[in-house]
C-alpha positions, 0 to 999 in steps of 0.5 A: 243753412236749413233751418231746425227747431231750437233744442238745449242741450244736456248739461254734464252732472256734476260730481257730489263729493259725498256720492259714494257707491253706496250713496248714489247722488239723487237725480235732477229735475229736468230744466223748464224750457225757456219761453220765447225766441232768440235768447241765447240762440246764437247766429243760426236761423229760426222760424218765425213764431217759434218760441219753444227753445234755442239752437245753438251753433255747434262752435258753441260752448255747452257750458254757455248754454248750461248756464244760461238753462240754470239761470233761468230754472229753480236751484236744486239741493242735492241731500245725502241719504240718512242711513245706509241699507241694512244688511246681514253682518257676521255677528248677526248670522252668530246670533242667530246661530246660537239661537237655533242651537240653544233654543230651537234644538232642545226645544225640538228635542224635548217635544219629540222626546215628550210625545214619542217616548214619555210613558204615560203615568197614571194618579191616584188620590187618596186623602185621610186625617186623623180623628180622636175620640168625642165624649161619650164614655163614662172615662170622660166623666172624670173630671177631664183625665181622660183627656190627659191619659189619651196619649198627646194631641191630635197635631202632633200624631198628624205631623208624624204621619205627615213625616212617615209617608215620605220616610224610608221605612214606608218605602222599604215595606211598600217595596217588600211588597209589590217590588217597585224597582222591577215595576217602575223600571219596565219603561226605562229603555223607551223612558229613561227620564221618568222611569227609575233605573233597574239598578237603583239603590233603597236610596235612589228609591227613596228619591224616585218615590218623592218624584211619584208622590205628592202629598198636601198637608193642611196644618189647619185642618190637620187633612192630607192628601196624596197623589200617586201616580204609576205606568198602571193604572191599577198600580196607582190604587193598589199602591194607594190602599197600601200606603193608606193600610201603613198610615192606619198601622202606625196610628194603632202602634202609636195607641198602643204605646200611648196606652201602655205608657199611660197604665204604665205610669198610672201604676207607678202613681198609684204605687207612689201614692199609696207609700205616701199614704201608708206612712202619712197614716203610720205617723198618725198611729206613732203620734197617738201612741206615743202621746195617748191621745187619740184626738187632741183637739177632743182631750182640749174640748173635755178640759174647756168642758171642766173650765166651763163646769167650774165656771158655772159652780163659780156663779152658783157658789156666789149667788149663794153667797150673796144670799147668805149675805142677806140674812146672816153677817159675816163671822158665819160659819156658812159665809165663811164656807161659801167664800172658801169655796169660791176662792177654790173654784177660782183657782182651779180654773186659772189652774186649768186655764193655764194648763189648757193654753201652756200647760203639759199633757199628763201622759206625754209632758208636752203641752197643748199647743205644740201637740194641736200644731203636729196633730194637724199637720199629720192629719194635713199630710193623710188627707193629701195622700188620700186625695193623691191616692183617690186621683191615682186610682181613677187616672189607672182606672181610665188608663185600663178603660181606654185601652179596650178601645181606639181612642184615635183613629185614620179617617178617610174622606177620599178612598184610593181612586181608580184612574181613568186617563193619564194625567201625567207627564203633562206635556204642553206644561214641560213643553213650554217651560222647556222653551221658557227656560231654553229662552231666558238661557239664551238672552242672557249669555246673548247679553253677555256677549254683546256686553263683554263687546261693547266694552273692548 
């Protein structure tokens, strides 16, 4: 028998129960060859110093030589892969289907839309407020009724242009002038998004004009500022100066009527005031009529006169008596005269004083106090129709001032502007809210779907 060198033959793989098709068993380390001769070598002959490996006869078992090879090298541990590979499912290929449809195609759409049919739109800007008259006149000199007599605060007027600009009446006038439902509708076959339909209503106009305008109002600083915007540039700034020209014609109306109010109610004051006065001072007249005085408090001052008077004829009838007290007794005839005289002066004046404080007027029977209370109020009533006349005549006099002149007026701080470049339809803004609002739409209806699934 010749003799070969020692070789192991292959063992058989064993079969893994978790192997799958899918889950390919992981290969085998190959086994050490042994070292040494003759273990295991079986009957057949070998070569002196050969040490490499072992033959074996062919009667032999494979499983006997397997075993021996195994014995010998490292145990092996075979793992099962973590997870299978990835792959394209049905639901996943919906996904991205639906993604493609609501986000990709109106995305698509609204560029192409943006940029080959948008017509582009031109701004104009103009900005005013309204400004009241300062100081000055010789109206304001009157002790702040002009003031009162202008016609309302500056506010108010700010908020009903605020109000006008976006009304249908401006609308209506600025369209009886320049026609804007044949002007803004030329572009409707290329643009129907952004032009206005050339069978619009005054309504659909309304609303079309608050899609072209846009104002800012500043309630602090009472400013506002319009933007206007059209297909034409020139358009743009006419339209401007004529909503500016409207504005203006509102505040002159709302002077207008401001002032003829305030004459209006000046005159009526006036004519009030003057009725009042008229019977204050009638009473006055039927008062000192019927009484005969024509001051009471001046007939009271005479009769205090005539108490004073007797007083003063008192101390001199007594210092004479007491003269003749020192050179004569008292059965004198002149003694006796003196005492009867001051008893006399003694007793009118109790007489007038009783008559002054409690005591009836010889013309009219009434007595002082009650005629001193009615004069006063009567002269109380005069004075404050005449004060009330004085104020009513100067309001009618400030009312006719300021009505010869504007006491509020539009103040522009920005004329209407000629545009030069079309800042409008901002197409990258459009663009990317589209996309936005395209993407947010998806996710969540791609939520609700995996929801409603994920909960069968």
């Amino acid at each position: 028998m010749t003799d070969t060198p020692s070789s192991k033959a292959p063992s058989p793989k064993t079969q893994d129960p978790k192997a799958s098709p899918q889950n390919p068993p992981a290969p085998k380390p190959a086994p050490k060859p042994a070292q040494g001769g003759g273990q295991g070598g079986g009957q057949g002959g070998k070569k002196p110093g050969q040490g490499q490996g072992n033959a074996q006869p062919k009667n032999q078992p494979k499983n006997q030589g397997n075993n021996q090879g195994n014995n010998k090298g490292p145990k092996v541990i075979e793992v099962a892969p973590i997870a299978q590979p990835a792959r394209m499912r049905r639901r996943h290929w919906a996904v991205l289907f639906s993604f493609v449809i609501f986000v990709l195609m109106p995305l698509a759409g609204a560029g192409v839309y943006l940029w080959t049919r948008a017509v582009d739109q031109y701004a104009s800007t103009v900005g005013f407020t309204i400004r009241q008259e300062e100081g000055g006149s010789a109206a304001g000199l009157l002790g702040g009724l002009a003031a009162q007599v202008a016609g309302g605060s500056g506010r108010a007027d700010t908020d009903i242009l605020y109000e006008f600009i976006q009304s249908q009446s401006l609308v209506a006038q600025i369209d009886a002038k320049f026609d804007l439902r044949s002007l803004y509708s030329e572009q409707w076959q290329l643009d129907p998004v952004f032009a206005l339909r050339p069978d619009a209503s005054l309504e659909d106009l309304v609303d079309y004009w608050q899609r072209i305008l846009r104002i800012a109002y500043d309630e602090s600083s009472q400013l506002i500022e319009l933007e206007i915007r059209a297909f034409d540039p020139q358009l743009a700034q006419q339209i401007g100066q004529e909503v500016l020209r409207q504005s203006q014609t509102l505040i002159n109306e709302l002077n207008a009527q401001a002032r003829a109010d305030t004459i209006r109610y000046a005159e009526s004051d006036l004519a009030e005031a003057q009725t009042r006065l008229r019977e204050a001072r009638s009473a006055l007249i039927l008062f000192r009529t019927r009484t005969q005085l024509v001051d009471p408090e001046t007939d009271l001052q005479g009769r205090m006169g005539v108490v004073n008077t007797l007083q003063q004829q008192l101390a001199e009838a007594l210092i004479e008596l007491d003269l003749l007290a020192q050179s004569t007794n008292d059965s004198d005839p002149r003694v006796v005269q003196a005492r009867r005289k001051i008893e006399v002066i003694r007793t009118r004046i109790e007489a007038e004083r009783t008559n002054v404080a409690s005591g009836a007027s010889a013309s009219s029977g009434e007595d002082y106090p009650t005629l001193l209370a009615e004069y006063e109020s009567l002269l109380a009533d005069r004075e404050f129709a005449e004060e009330t006349w004085r104020a009513a005549l100067t309001a009618l006099d400030v009312a006719r001032a300021n009505a010869s002149r504007q006491t509020r007026y539009l103040a522009t701080y920005i004329a209407p502007t000629l545009p030069q470049s079309a800042e409008y339809p901002r197409r990258w803004v459009l663009f990317g809210l589209t996309g936005l609002f395209a993407m947010l739409a998806w996710a969540i209806m791609a939520l609700v779907y995996y929801s409603i699934r994920d909960s069968r």
